[in-house]
N, C-alpha and C positions, 0 to 999 in steps of 0.2 A: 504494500500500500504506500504509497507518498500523498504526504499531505504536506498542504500550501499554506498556513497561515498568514492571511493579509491585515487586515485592520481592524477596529473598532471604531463605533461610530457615536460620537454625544454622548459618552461617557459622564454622568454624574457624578461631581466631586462628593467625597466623601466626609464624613463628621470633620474627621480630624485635618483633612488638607485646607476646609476651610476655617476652621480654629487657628490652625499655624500656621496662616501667612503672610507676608510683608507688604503685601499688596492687593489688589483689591479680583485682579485675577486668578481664580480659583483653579489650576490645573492639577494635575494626577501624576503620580509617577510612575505610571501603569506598567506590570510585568505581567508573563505569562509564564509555564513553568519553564519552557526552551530559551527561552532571551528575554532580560530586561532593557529597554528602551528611556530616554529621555522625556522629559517632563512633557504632555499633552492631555487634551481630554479627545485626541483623533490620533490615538497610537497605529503607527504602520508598524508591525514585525515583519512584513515581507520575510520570513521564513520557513523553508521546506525542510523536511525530514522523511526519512523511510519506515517506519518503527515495522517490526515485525509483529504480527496482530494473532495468536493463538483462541478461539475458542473466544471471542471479543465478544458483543452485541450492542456495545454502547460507546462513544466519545467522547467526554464530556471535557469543554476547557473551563478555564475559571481565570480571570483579570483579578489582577491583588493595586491596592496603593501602597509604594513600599514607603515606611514612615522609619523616621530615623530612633523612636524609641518606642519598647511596648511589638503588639503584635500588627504586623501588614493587616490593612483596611480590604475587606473582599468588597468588589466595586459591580460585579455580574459574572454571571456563566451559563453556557449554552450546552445542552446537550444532542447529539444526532448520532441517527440510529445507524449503525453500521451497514445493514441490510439497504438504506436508503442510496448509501454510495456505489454501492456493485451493481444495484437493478439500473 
């Protein structure tokens, strides 16, 4: 299987991004688990991967805000069904 990761889109800042910051725009410092990316609320990861899938039936990602203290902010995640990619 290869999969593509591209973007996220309108990302909701999070409790804590907007509590801590110096300015009045709210961004994210959105990660996935393959690559963390620079500060947006329109993260491109443009990246691919092959992962080898056994006995799978689901794919779930999940976007974290990585915060500098305490635990990363979950911001969304999406799940899709493996079966949907093959048919």
């Amino acid at each position: 299987m290869r999969l593509r990761i591209g973007e996220a889109v309108d990302l909701k800042p999070t409790t804590f991004s907007t509590r801590h910051t110096f300015n009045k725009k709210f961004v994210l410092d959105p990660y996935i688990v393959v690559k963390t990316k620079t500060k947006t609320n329109k993260p491109n990861f443009n990246h691919e991967l092959c992962p080898y899938i056994t006995n799978g039936k689901e794919l779930e990602l999940a976007v974290f805000h990585s915060t500098p203290i305490g635990y990363d902010d979950f911001v969304a995640n999406y799940r899709i069904q493996l079966e949907e990619l093959i048919t």
